[in-house]
C-alpha positions as CSV (number, residue, x, y, z in Angstrom):
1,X,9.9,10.7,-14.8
2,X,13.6,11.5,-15.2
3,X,15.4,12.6,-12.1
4,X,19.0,14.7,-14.0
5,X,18.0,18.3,-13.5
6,X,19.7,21.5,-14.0
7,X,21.3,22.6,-11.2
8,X,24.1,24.8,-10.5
9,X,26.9,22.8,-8.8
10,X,28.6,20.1,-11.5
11,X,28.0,16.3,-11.3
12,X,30.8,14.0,-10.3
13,X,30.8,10.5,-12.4
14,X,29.6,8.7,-9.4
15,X,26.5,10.9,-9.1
16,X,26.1,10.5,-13.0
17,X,26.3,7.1,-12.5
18,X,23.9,6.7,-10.1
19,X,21.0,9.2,-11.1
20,X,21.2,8.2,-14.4
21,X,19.6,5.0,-13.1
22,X,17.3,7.0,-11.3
23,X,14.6,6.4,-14.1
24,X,11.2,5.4,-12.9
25,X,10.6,2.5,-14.7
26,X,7.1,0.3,-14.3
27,X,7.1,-3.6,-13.8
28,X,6.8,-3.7,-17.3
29,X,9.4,-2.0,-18.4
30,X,12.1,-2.3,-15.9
31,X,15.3,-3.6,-17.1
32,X,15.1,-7.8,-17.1
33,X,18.4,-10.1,-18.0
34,X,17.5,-12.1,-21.0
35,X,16.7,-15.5,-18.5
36,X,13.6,-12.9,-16.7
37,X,12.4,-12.0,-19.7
38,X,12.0,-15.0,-21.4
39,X,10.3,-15.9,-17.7
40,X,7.8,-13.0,-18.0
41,X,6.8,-13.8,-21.7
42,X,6.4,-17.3,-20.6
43,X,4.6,-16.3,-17.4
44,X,2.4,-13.8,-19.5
45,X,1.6,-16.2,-22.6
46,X,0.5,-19.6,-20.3
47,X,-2.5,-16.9,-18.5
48,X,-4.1,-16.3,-22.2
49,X,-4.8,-19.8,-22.4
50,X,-4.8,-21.3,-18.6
51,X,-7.3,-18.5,-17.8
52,X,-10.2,-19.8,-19.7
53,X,-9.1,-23.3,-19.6
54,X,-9.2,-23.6,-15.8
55,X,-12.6,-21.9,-15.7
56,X,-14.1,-24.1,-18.1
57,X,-12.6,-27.2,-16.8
58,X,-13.9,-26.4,-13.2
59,X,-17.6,-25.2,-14.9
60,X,-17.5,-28.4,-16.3
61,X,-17.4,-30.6,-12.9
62,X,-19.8,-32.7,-11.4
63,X,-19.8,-30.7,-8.2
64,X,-21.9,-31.4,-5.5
65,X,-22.5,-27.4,-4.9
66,X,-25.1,-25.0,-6.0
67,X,-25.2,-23.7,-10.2
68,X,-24.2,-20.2,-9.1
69,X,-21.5,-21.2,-6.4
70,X,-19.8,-23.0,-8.8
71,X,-20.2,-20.2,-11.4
72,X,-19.3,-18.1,-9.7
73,X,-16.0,-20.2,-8.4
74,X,-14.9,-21.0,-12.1
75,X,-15.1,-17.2,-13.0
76,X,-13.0,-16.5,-9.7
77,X,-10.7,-18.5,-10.3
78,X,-10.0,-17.5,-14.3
79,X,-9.7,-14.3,-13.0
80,X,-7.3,-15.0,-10.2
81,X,-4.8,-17.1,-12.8
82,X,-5.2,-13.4,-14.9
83,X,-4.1,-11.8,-11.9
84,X,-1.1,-14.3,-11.3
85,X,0.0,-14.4,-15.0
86,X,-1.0,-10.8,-15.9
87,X,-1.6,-11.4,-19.9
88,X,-3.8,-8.3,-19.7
89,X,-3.6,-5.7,-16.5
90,X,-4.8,-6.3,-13.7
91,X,-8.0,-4.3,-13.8
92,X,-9.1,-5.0,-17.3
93,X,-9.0,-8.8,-15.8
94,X,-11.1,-7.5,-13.2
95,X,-13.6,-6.1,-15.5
96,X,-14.2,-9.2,-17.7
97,X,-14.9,-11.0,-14.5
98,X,-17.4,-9.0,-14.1
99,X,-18.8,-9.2,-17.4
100,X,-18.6,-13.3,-16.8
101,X,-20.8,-12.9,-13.7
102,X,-23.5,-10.8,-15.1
103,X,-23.3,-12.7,-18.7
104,X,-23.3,-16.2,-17.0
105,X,-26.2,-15.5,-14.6
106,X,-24.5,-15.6,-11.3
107,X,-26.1,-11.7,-10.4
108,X,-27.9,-9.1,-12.6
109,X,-26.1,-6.2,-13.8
110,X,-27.7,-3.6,-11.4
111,X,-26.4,-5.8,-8.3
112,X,-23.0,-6.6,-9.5
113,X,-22.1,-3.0,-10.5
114,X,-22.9,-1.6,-7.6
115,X,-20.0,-1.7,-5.4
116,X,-18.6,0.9,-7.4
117,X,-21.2,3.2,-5.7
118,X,-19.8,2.7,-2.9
119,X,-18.5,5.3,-0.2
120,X,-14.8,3.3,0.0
121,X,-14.5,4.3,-3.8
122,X,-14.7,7.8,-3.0
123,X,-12.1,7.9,-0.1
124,X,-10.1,6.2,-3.1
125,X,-10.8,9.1,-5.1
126,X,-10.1,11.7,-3.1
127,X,-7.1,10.6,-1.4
128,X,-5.7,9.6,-4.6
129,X,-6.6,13.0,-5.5
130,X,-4.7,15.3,-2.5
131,X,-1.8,13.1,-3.2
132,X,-1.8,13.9,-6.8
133,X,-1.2,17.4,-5.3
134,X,1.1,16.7,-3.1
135,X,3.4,14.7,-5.8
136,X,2.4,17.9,-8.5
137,X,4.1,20.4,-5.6
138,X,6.8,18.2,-4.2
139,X,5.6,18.5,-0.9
140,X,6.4,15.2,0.3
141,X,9.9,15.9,-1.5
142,X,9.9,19.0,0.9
143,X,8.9,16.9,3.9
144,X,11.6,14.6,3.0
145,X,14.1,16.8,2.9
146,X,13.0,18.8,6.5
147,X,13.2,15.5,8.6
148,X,16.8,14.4,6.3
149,X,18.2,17.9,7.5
150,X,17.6,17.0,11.4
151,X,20.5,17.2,13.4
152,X,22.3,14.8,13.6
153,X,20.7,12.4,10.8
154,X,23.0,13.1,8.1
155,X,26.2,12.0,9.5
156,X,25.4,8.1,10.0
157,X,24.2,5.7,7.5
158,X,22.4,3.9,10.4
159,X,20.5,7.2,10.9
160,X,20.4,8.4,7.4
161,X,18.6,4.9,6.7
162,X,16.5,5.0,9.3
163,X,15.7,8.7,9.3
164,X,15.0,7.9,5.2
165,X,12.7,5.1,6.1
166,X,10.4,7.0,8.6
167,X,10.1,9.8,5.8
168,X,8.9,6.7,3.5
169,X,6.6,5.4,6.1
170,X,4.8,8.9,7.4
171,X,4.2,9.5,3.2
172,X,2.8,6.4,2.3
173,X,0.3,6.7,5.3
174,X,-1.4,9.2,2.9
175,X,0.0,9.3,-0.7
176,X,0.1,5.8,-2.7
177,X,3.1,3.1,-1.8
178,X,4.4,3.2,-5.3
179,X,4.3,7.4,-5.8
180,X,6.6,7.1,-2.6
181,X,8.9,5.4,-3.6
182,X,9.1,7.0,-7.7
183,X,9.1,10.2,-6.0
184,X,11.6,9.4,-3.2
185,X,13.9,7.3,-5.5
186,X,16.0,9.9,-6.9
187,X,16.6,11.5,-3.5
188,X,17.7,8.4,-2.1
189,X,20.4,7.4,-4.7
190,X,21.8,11.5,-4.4
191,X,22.5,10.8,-1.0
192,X,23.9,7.1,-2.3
193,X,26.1,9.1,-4.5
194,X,27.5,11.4,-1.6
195,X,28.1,8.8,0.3
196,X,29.9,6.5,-2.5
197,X,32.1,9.8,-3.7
198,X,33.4,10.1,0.2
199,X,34.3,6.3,0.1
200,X,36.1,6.8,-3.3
201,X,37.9,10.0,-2.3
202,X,38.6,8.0,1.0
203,X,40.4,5.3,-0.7
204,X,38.3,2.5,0.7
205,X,36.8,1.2,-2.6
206,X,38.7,0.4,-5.8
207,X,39.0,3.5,-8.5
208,X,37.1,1.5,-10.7
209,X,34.3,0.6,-8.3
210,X,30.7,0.0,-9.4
211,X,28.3,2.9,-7.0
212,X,25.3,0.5,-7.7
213,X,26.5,-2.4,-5.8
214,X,27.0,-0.8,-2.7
215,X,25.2,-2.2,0.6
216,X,24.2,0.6,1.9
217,X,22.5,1.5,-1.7
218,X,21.4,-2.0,-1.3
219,X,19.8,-0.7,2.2
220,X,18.5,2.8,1.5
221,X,16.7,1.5,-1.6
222,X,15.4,-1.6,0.0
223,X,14.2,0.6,3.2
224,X,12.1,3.2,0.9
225,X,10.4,0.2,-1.2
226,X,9.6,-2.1,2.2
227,X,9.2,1.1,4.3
228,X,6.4,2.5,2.1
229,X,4.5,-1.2,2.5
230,X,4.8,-0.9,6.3
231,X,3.8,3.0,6.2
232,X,1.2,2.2,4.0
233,X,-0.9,0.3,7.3
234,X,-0.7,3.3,9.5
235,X,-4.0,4.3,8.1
236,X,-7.2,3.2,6.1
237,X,-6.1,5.1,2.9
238,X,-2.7,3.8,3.3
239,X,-3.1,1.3,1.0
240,X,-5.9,-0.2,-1.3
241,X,-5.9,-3.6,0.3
242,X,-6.4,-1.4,3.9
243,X,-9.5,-0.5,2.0
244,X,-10.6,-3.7,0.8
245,X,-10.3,-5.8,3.9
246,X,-12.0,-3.0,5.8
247,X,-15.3,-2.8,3.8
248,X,-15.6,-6.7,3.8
249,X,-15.0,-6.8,7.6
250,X,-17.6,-4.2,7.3
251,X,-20.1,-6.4,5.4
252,X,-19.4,-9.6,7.3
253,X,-19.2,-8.2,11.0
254,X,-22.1,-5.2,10.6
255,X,-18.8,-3.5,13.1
256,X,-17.7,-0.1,11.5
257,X,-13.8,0.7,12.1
258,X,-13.2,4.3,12.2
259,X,-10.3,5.6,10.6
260,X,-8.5,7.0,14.3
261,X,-9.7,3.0,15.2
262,X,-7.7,1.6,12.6
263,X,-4.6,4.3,13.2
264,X,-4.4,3.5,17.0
265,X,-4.5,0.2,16.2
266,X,-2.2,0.2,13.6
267,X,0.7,2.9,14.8
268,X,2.3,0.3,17.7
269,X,2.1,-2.4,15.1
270,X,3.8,-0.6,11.9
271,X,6.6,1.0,14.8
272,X,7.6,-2.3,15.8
273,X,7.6,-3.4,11.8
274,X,9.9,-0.6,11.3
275,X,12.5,-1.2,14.0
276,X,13.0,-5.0,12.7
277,X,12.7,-3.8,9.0
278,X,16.0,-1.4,9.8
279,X,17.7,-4.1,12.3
280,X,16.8,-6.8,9.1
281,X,18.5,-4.6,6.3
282,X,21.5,-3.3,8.2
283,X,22.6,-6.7,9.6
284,X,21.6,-8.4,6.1
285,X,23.3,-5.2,4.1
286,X,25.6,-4.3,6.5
287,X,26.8,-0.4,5.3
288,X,30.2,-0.4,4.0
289,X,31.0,3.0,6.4
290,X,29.0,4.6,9.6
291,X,30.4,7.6,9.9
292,X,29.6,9.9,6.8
293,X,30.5,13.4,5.2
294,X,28.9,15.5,2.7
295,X,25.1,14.5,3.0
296,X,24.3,17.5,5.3
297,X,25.3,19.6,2.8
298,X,24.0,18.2,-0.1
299,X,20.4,18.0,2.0
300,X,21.1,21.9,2.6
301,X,21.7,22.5,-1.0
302,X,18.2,20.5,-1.9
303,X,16.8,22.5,0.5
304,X,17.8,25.7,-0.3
305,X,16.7,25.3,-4.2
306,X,13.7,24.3,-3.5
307,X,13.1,27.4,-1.5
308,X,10.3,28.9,0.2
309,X,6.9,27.3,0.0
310,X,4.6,28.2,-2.5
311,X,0.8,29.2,-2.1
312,X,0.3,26.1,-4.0
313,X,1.8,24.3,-1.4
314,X,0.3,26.0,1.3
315,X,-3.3,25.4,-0.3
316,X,-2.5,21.6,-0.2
317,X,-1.5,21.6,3.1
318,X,-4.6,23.5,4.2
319,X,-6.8,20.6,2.0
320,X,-4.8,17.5,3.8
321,X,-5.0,18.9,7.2
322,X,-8.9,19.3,7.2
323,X,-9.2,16.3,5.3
324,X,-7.0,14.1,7.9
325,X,-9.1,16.2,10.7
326,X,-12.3,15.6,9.8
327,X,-11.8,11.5,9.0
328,X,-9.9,11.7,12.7
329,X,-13.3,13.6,14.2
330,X,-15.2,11.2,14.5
331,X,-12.9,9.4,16.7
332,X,-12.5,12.0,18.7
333,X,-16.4,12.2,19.6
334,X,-16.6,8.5,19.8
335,X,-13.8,9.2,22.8
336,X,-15.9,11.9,24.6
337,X,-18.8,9.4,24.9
338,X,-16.8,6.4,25.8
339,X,-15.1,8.3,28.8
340,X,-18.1,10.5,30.1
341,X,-16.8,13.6,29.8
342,X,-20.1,16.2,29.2
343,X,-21.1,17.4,26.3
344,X,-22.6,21.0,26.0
345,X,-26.7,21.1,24.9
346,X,-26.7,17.8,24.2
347,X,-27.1,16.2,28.0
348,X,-28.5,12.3,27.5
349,X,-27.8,12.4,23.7
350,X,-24.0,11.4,23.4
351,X,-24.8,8.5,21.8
352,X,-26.9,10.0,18.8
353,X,-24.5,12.9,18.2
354,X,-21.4,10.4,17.5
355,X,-24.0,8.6,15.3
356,X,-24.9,11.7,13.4
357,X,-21.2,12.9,13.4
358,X,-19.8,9.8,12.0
359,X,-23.0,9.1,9.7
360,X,-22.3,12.9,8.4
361,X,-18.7,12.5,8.5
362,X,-18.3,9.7,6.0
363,X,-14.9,9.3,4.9
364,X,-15.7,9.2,1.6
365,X,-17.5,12.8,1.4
366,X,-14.7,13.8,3.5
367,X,-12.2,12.6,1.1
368,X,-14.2,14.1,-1.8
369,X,-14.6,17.7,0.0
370,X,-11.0,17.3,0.8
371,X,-10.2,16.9,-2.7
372,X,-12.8,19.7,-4.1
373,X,-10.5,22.6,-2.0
374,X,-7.9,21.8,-4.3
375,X,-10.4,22.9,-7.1
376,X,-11.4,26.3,-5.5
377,X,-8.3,27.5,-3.5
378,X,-6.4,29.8,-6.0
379,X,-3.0,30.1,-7.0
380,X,-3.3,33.0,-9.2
381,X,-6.7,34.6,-8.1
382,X,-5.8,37.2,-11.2
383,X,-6.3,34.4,-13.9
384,X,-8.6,32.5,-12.1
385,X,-5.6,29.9,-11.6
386,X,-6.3,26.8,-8.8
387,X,-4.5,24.4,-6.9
388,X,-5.4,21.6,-9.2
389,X,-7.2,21.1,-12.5
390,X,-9.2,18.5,-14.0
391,X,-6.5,17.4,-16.4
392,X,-4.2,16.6,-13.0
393,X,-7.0,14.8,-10.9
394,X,-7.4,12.2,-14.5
395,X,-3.6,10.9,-14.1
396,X,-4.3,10.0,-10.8
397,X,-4.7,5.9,-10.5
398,X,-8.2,5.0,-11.5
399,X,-7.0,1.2,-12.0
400,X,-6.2,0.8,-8.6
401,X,-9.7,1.8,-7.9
402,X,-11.9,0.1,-10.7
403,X,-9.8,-2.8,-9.6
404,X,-10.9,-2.3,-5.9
405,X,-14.3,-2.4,-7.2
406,X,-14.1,-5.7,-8.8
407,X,-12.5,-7.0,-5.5
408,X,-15.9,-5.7,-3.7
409,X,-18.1,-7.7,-6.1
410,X,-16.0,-11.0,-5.8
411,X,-16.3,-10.2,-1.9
412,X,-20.1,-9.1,-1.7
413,X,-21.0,-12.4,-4.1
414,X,-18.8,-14.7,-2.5
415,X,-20.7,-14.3,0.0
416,X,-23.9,-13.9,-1.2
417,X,-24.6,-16.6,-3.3
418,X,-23.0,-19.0,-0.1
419,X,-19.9,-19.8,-1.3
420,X,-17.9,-18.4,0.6
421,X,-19.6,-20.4,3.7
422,X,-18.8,-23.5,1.9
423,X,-15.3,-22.7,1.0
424,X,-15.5,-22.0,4.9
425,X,-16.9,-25.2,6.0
426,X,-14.6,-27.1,3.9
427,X,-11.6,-25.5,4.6
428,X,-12.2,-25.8,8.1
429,X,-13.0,-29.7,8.0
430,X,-10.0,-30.4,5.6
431,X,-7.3,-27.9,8.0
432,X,-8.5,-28.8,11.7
433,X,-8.6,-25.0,12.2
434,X,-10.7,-24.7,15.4
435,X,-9.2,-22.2,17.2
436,X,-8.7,-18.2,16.4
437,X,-4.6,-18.2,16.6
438,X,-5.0,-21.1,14.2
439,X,-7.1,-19.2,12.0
440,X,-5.4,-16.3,12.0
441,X,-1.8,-17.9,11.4
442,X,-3.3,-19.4,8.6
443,X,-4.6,-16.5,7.4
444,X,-1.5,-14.1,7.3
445,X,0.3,-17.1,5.5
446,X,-1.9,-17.4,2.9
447,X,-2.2,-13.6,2.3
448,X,1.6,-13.5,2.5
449,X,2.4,-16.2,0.0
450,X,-0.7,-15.0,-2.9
451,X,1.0,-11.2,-2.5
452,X,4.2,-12.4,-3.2
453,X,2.8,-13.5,-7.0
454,X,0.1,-11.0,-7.7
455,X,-0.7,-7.6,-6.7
456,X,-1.4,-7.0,-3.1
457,X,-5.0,-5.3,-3.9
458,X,-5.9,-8.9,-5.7
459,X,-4.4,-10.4,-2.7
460,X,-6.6,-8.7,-0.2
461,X,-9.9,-9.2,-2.3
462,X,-9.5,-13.0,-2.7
463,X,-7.7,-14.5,0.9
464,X,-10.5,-12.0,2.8
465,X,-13.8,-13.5,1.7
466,X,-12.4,-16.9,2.2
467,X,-11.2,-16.0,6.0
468,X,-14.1,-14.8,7.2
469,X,-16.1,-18.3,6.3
470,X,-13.6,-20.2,7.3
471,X,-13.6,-18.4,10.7
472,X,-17.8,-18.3,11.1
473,X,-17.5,-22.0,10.5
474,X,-15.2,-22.6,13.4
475,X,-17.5,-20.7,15.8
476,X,-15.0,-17.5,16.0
477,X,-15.0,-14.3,15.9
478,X,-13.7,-13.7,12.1
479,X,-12.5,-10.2,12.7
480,X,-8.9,-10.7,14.0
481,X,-8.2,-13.3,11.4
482,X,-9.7,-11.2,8.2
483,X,-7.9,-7.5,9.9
484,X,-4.3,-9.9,10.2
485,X,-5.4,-11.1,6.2
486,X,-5.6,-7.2,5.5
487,X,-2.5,-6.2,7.4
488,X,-0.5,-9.5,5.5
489,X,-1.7,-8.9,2.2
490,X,0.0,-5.3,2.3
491,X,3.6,-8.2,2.3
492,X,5.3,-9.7,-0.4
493,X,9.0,-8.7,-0.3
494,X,10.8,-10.9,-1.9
495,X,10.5,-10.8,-5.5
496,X,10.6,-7.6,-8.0
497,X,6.9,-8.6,-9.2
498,X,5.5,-8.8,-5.6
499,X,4.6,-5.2,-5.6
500,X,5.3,-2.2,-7.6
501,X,7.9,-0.6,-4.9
502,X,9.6,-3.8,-5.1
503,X,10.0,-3.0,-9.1
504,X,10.5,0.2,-9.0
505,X,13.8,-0.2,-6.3
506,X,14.9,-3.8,-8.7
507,X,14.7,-1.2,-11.6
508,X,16.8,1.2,-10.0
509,X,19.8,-1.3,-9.9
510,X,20.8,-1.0,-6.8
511,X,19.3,-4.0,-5.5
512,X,20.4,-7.5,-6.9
513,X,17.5,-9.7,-7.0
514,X,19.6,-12.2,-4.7
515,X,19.7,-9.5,-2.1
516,X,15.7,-8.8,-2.7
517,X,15.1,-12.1,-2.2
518,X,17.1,-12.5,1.1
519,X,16.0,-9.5,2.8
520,X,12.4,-10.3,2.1
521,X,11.8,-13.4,3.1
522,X,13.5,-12.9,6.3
523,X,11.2,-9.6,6.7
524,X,8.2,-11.6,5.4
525,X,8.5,-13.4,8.6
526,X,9.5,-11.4,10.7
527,X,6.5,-9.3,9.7
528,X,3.6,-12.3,9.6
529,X,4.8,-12.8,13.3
530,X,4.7,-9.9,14.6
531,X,1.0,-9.5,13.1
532,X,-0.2,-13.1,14.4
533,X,1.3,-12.0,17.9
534,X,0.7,-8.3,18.3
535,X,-2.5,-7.4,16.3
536,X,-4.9,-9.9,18.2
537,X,-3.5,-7.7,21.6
538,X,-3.5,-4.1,19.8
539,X,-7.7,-5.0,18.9
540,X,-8.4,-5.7,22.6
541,X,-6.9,-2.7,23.6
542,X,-8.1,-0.7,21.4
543,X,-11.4,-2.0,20.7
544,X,-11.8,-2.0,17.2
545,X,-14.5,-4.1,16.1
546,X,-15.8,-4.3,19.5
């Protein structure tokens, strides 16, 4: 989507300059130099052939393991050099896994399918869904704007930054990390191009300067693409790989975590994330200017075209808000009978109203419902007009969700057919990991490093199944270790084709990938420590999984 709109004040160079960058373009079409593109041909061309070879060569060994474990391994890891390489996308390699299983013997048709019945899809759809709405309306553009125009925010570039970021972060709790960041991209580099007309006019860069290679560009772009991946924790539909990891905890533990479980759990966690992530970028990018002029205006201008809000705003806001209250219910109830306090009509039964609340309350159907409002809350009443129309709930990302279905069936037969408990048992032997700290450092590594080469959803459906094994095998408790897998998989900073925010803010070309590179690996430890330290003490306050 193109940002340059008609408006009524004239552009200055700079601006032009900088919004005309402000394209959205995808991984695959982002501007490479010729050295990355003959990379990414390379990379692309070796997965037609190492694909299949790798499978058949690992098919083809005299393993000491059972028909279908080893099956089923070879398929996996075709699959996951597809995912790596990404000859084909990333679902359609998915889906000819799946084919592979069913075709190879490894689970009949009616059993492998069937995670796409499941209640997580749903929430997918549905969420996916009310943010379709909210990107439609520019609501979140709207919110954006209302917490920019705070006084006080718009005359630093350490609270601009920071102020942007926290926009980024409440978003992508709810609408999808990468439709952040497209939609949020051309309001960041407007305020870039305020700020870099002030330091022209001010004489403190050359009159031939380059707006795009700006630090604090560097930094505002960088904190809306790393921002959204740190938001994106805060809650369950924050993120597919939330998703992912939560349904095989799910399967492995038999301990449900409710979605206020996971928030409470989460919030303390992503707000320390966020402090680092700003300190990180500002020392690392260190803004060329803190004191700034001209952004408070140009937020009130945004503002004040946008105008007032319109019904079909108001009727998304009415669809999220019972949405959000109705997954956070549950929780609520579960507090009432954890702390005692009486219940009307109900006197001994606490226990089996939070069961038929939450059992009733399935996020899924919530999702859905939430999603169906859209449908049936007019616009134009007259015409018969709605929020939403079929036509906009189809653009919404159904590969991110057949992919999160083809993660379930690796995860449910992983462990099914046992292999999974012998990657565990092996894994243990060969790594001397016998203690949960161990497990769990092990585990955000690993998550961190597969994220940084394929897509963080892959990430989360391959490094969970094969930390929860590994955990059972070492006599502990696998829920930290697989939750911290989760949480890690959401990483990868440091390279453009880490994750799609990453591409989207390379794209923009305001971040040199040397500056990418730097910032995220410092942040991709910063991060995996503050996970492996403050998660383990955030579940035993909480009690998630308990």
């Amino acid at each position: 989507m193109t940002t340059d709109k008609s408006e009524p004040r004239t552009r200055t160079d700079v601006e032009k300059a900088l919004l005309g960058g402000a394209t959205y373009r995808s991984l695959g079409e982002q501007k490479l130099s010729p050295a990355e593109e003959r990379f990414e041909r390379a990379r692309r061309t070796t997965g037609l052939w190492l694909a299949p070879l790798v499978a058949i060569v690992f098919l083809a060994l005299p393993l000491d393991m059972a028909a279908k474990q080893q099956t089923l391994a070879g398929i996996l890891l075709g699959v996951i050099v597809l995912w790596i390489t990404e000859p084909i996308p990333i679902p359609v390699s998915g889906f000819i896994g799946v084919a592979a299983i069913v075709l190879l013997g490894v689970a009949p048709a009616t059993d492998a399918l069937a995670p796409f019945g499941s209640s997580t899809v749903f929430t997918f759809i549905g969420a996916f869904i009310l943010a379709q709405a909210m990107l439609k309306y520019g609501l979140a553009r709207r919110f954006a704007f209302f917490i920019l125009s705070l006084p006080g925010v718009g005359g630093s570039t350490v609270k601009l930054i920071a102020a942007f970021g926290a926009v980024t972060c409440l978003l992508s709790a709810f609408v999808s990390n990468t439709a952040t960041v497209a939609m949020l991209l051309p309001t960041a580099l407007g305020l870039l191009a305020v700020i870099a007309k002030m330091l022209q006019d001010r004489g403190l860069v050359a009159e031939d300067f380059d707006p795009l290679r700006l630090r604090v560009g560097a930094a505002l772009v960088l904190m809306l693409a790393y921002g959204a991946s740190v938001g994106g924790l805060l809650t369950p539909v924050g993120s597919p790989p939330n998703l992912i990891g939560r349904g095989l905890i799910e399967k492995a533990t038999g301990e449900k975590i409710s979605f206020a479980q996971w928030t409470a759990t989460a919030v303390p966690i992503c707000l320390l994330m966020f402090v680092v992530l700003a300190v990180v970028l500002m020392l690392l990018n260190r803004p060329e200017i803190r004191r700034i002029e001209g952004v408070e205006e140009y937020v009130r201008s945004e503002r004040a075209e946008m105008g007032r809000m319109s019904r079909a705003e108001i009727n998304t806001l009415i669809a999220f808000g019972c949405t959000v209250a109705l997954w956070i219910f549950p929780g609520v109830v579960a507090l009432i009978v954890d702390t005692g306090i009486p219940l009307p009509f109900v006197g001994e039964l606490k226990e089996s109203v939070y069961d038929t609340v939450s059992g009733r309350l399935n996020e899924g159907v919530v999702a859905v419902l939430g999603a169906a409002l859209l449908f049936v809350l007019p616009v134009n009443w007259g015409r018969r007009e709605y929020t939403l129309n079929w036509s906009d709930a189809a653009r919404i990302d159904w590969g991110t969700i057949m992919l999160f279905g083809t993660g379930i069936i690796f995860g449910s037969l992983l462990e099914d057919t046992g292999l999974a408990k012998t990657i565990g048992e092996s894994s243990s032997d060969a790594l001397g990991l016998g203690s949960q700290f161990a497990i769990t450092a092990f585990a955000v590594v690993l998550a961190i490093v597969v994220s940084e080469t394929t897509s963080n959803t892959a990430s989360a459906a391959v490094v969970v199944p094969i930390i929860i094994p590994i955990a059972m095998a070492a006599g502990v408790d696998p829920f930290v270790p697989a939750l911290a897998a989760t949480f890690a998989a959401s990483f990868g900073f440091m390279l453009p084709v880490s994750t799609p925010q990453n591409a989207i803010a390379y794209g923009s070309g305001v971040v040199p990938i040397t500056t990418m590179i730097r910032s995220g690996i410092v942040f991709d430890i910063c991060g995996g420590l503050i996970i492996l330290l403050l998660l383990p003490v955030m579940v035993a306050i909480t009690g998630i999984g308990g």
